[in-house]
N, C-alpha and C positions, 0 to 999 in steps of 0.2 A: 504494500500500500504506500502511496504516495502522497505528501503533506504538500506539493509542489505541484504545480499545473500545467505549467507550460517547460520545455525544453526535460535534457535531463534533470532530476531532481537531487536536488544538494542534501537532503535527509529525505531516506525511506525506511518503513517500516513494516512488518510481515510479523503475524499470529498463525504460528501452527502449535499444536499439542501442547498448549500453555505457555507455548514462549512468545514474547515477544520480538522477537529481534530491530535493533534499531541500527541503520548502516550510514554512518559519513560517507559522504559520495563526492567528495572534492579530489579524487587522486594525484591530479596534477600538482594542487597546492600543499600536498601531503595532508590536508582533510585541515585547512587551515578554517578557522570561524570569522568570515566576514558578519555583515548586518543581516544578511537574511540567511545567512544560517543557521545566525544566532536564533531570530524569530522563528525560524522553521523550526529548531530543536524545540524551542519551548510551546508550538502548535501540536508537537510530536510528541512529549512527554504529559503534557496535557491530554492527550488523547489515547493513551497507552494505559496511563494509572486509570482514566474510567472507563475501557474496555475491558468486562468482567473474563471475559475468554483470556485476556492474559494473565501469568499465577505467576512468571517468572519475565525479565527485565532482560536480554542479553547487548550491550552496546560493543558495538565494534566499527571499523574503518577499510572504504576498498581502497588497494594499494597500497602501496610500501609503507606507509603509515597509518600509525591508528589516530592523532591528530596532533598539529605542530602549532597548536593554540589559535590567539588572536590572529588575520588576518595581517600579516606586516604594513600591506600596503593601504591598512585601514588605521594603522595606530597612530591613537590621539585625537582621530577625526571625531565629531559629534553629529548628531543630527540639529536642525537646526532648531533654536532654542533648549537644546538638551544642557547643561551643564558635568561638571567631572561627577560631582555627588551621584545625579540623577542617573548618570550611566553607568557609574560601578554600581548602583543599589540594584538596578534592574539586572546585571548580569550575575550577582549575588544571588537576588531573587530564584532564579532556574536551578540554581546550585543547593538553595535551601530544598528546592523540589523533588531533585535527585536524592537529597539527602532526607527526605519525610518521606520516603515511597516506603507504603508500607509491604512493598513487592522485594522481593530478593532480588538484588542484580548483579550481574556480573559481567566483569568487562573483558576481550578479547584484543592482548594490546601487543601492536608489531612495530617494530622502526620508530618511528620519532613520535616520541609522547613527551609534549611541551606546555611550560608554560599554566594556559589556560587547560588545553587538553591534560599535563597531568592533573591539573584539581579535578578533571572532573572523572580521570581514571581515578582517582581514589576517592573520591564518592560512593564508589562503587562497593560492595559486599564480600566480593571476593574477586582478584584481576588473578588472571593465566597471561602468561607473557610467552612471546615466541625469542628462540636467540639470539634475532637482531635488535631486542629492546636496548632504546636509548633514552633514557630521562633524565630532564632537567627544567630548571625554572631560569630561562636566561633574562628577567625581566631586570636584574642587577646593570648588565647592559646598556640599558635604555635607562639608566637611574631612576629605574621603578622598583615595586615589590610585587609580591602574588595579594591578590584583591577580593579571590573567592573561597578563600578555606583554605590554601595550600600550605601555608605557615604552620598550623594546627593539623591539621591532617598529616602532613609530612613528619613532625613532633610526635603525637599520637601512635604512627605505625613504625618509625624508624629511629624516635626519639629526638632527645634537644639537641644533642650536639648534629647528628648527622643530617638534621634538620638546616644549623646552622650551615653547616659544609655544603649542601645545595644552594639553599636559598643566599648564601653571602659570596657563591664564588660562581655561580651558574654552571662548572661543572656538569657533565652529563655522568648518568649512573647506567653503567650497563647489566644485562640479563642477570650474571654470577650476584653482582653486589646488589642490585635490586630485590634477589633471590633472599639472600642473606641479609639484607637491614630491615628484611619484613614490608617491603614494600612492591613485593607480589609475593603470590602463594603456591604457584607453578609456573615451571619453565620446559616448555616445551621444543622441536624441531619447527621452521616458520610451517611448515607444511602442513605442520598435524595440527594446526592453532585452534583456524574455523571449529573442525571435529571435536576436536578435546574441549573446547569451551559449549559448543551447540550440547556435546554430548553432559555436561554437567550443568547447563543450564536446565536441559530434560528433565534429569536427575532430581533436581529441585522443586520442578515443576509439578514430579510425582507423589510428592510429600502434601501432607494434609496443609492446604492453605493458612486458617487461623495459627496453626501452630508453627508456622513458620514467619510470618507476620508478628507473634508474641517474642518470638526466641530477636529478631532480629529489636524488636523495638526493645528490649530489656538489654540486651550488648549495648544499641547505640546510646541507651537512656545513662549510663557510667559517665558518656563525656560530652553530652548535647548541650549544658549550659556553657560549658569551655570553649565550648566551638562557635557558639554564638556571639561571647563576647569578644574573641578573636577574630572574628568576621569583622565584628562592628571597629574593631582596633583598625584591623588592614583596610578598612572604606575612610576613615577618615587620615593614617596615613596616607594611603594614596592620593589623595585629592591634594594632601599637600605635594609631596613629591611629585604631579601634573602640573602642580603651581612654581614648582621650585628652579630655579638659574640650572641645576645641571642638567636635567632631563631637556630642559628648555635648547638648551648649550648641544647635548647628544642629538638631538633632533633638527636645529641645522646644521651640524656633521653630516646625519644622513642625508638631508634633503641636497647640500653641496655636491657629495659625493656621486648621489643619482644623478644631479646635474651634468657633473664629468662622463659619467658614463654614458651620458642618453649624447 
């Protein structure tokens, strides 16, 4: 099923035997999130949690990647009359959603998991990774931070320090140390990804609903007020740091640089 109308569609979505499957369809951009893919995901996970046919959540990415976050050649843009606030609150918002599904999910992640897309692989219940996983939060970069959870979540499954060693150095984390700092649960061949994630998405799906719904709301209920006020920390750092001389300063780097090269 398609949440897209015209041309190929940038998020789709398929219900068989209780799963849902949700598929980034940006291959070219490595499944980057511009403005309407943002809106498509959240037409798409709104339409998934109130589809009672679905019992299980499976998100994944076609091509080489499972997603390589924000959209580059949309960062910093706004829509117009939007402000910094109003636009990290709204993509928070989708992030809170993923994260109150009272659905099991699980995410199916290959090649470049960044940024925006790793917050929203670790939103997720349980992530299978294939051997070309690469993760990292390069938004240090740009003299930004993570803005929807990644801070806390990264802390929470990998702890404070290795938390800090992503998030301070943008570093990328590959498959072995991803494996190891608890920040996936399997590591697979790329080949066998789809199968092994579809196949224990099912898995899940064949479990008695309510009980699986309680088990999961009772784990996440331990760190749901930490994570909220961690959320609200990272929206109102951000906003500053969109304000601040050095992002300001990185950002006509960039824009000269494309200049040279165009």
């Amino acid at each position: 099923m398609s949440v897209h109308a015209e041309g190929e569609p940038k998020v789709r979505y398929v219900v068989a035997d209780g799963v849902a499957t949700i598929s980034l369809n940006r291959p070219a951009r490595h499944n980057a999130v511009d403005d309407e893919t943002h809106d498509l995901l959240v037409e798409t996970w709104d339409a998934v949690l109130a589809d009672p046919a679905a019992r299980v959540i499976l998100i994944r990415g076609e091509g080489r990647s499972f997603c390589s976050g924000r959209d580059t050649s949309q960062l910093g843009e706004r829509v117009a009359g939007e402000g910094d606030l109003s636009f990290i609150r709204r993509h928070q918002q989708i992030r809170e959603t993923q994260l109150g599904s009272s659905k099991p999910v699980v995410a199916a992640l290959q090649g470049n998991v960044l940024g925006g897309g790793l917050e929203m692989a670790l939103t997720a219940d349980v992530r299978i990774a294939a051997e070309d996983l690469r993760m990292a939060f390069p938004e240090i970069r740009y003299g930004l931070m993570t803005d929807t959870g990644g801070s806390a979540l990264a802390t929470m499954l990998a702890g404070p320090s290795r938390a800090k060693w992503m998030l301070m150095t943008g570093r990328p984390v590959d498959a072995t140390k991803a494996l190891a700092w608890g920040l996936v649960d399997e590591v697979v061949p790329r080949e066998e990804l789809d199968a092994v994630a579809a196949a224990f998405a099912a898995e899940l799906a064949d479990k008695p609903s309510d009980a699986l719904s309680m088990i999961k709301s009772s784990v996440d209920g331990m760190w749901r007020g930490e994570l909220q006020n961690a959320m609200h920390t990272e929206l109102v750092s951000q906003v500053a740091l969109f304000g601040g001389e050095d992002y300001r300063a990185r950002k006509r780097a960039r824009a000269e640089a494309a200049g040279r090269r165009g």
